[in-house]
N, C-alpha and C positions, 0 to 999 in steps of 0.2 A: 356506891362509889368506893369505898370499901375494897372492894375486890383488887382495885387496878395496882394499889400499892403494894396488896399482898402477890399478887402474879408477877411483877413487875422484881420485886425484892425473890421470888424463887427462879426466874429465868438467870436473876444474878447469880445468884449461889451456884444453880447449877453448872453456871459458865466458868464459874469460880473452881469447881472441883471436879470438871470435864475431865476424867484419865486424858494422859497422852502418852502412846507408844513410841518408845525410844530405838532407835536403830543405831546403833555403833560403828562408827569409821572402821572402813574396810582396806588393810594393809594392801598396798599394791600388788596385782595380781602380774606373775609375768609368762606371759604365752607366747610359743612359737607358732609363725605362719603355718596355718595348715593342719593345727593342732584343734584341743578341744581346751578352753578355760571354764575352769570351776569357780563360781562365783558364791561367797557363804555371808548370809547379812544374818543378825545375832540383833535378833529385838528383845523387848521386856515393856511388858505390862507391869504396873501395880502393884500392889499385892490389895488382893480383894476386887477386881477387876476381870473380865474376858473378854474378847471379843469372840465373834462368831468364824468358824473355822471356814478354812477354802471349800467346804462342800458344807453349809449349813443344812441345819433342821427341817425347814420350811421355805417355800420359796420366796416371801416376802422380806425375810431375813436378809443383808448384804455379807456378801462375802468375805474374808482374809482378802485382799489380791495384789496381786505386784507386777506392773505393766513397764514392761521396758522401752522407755520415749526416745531414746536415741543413741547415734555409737557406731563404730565400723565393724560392730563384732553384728552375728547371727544369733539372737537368745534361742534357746532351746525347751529345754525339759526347765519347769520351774517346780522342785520338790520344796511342799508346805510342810510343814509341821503335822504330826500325827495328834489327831484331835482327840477328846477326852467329851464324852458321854455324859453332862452334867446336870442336874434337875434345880430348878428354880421355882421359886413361890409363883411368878407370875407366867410359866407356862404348864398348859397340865402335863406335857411329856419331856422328856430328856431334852437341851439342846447340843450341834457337837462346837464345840468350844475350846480355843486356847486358851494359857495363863499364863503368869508370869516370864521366864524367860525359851525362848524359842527359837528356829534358825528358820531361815527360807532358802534354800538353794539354788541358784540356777545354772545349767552348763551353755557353756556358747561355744559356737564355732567359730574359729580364727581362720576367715580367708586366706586363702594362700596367696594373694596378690595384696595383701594389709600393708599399709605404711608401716614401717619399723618404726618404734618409739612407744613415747606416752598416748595414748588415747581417753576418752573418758567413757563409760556408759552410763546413761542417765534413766530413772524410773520414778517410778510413784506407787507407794504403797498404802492401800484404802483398806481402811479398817471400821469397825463399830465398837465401843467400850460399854462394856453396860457393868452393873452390879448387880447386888440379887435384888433390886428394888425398881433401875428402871437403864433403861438406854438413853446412851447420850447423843449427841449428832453425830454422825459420820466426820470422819478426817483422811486426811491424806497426809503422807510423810514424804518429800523429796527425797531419793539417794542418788548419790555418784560415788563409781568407782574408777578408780584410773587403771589402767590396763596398759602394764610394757610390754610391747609387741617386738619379740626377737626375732 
């Protein structure tokens, strides 16, 4: 009986000191119809933190990713972050892994029949945080950007 209080008190902790990836408000982008928009999100892990890169180790591993869920723009090319070759106690080989602060990029295409104005594009960015001890649950982080369409 023993056991329940102690598992019970580590699922807290853990919940307790869960990294969470930060993503920074993104200045309004402004694009003409017809053109191409650059879109730059600027996250930050931890420090003492990773998650696993958009092309992980293994395929059991969950990926970096960033899925763009709505908007009048066309998402494009989405450039991840260059990953970094890191070794951990708990795997026996290298995993490829981000850290601390990093960009995602994405370019969109602006219809040439786009409403002029404000527009918003909306995503979600899924990530895994681990340390060199153990992995946390998966998360998701909302973004929106607003997008002046000249």
């Amino acid at each position: 009986m023993a056991k329940a209080p102690v598992l019970l008190f580590a699922t807290i902790l853990a919940a307790q000191i869960s990294p969470t990836l930060t993503v920074g408000n993104v200045p309004t982008v402004h694009a003409a119809k017809g053109s191409t928009a650059v879109v730059t999100l600027h996250a930050v892990l931890p420090p003492g933190f990773h998650a696993n890169s958009n092309t992980p180790s293994d395929a059991y591993l969950i990926p970096l990713s960033l899925k763009w869920t709505g908007g009048p723009l066309e998402a494009g090319e989405i450039v991840y972050p260059k990953a970094a070759n890191e070794k951990y106690s708990f795997s026996d080989k290298p995993l490829s892994v981000v850290t601390g602060e990093f960009t995602i990029t994405t370019k969109f295409k602006v219809p040439a029949n786009s409403t002029q104005g404000p527009a918003s594009e909306n995503g979600v960015v899924k990530y895994q945080a681990c340390n060199d001890r153990m992995c946390f649950a998966p998360k998701t982080v909302n973004v929106s950007v607003t997008i002046a369409i000249q």
